[in-house]
N, C-alpha and C positions, 0 to 999 in steps of 0.2 A: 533367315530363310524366307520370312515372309517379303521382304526387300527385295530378295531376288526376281521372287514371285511378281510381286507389282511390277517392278519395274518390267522384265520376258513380258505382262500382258500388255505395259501401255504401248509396248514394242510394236509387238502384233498389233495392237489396236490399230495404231497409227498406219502401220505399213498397208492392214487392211482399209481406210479409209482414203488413203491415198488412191489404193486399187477401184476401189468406187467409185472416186471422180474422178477417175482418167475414163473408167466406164463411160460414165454418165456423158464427159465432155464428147468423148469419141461419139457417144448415140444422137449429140445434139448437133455436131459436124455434121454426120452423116445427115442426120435429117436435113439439113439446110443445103447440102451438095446436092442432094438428089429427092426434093420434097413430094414429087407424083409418087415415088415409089412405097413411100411412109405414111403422105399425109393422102386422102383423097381427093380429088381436084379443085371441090369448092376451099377446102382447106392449105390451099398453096401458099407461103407464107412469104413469096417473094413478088 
């Protein structure tokens, strides 16, 4: 029972960190598509 347990969280773990950086990657795109909108204009990173 405890096997099953581990295993079902490293599951979710995993699936949830995956969902993280896709986050994260998605927020660092956008920032870079459209940086006046994000960053303030001294802060333009292009």
């Amino acid at each position: 029972m405890q096997q099953l347990y581990k295993n079902a969280y490293s599951e979710y773990d995993k699936r949830e960190l995956e969902t993280a950086l896709r986050g994260y990657f998605q927020y660092i795109a956008l920032a870079y598509a459209q940086p006046k909108s994000i960053f303030p204009r001294h802060y333009d990173l292009r």
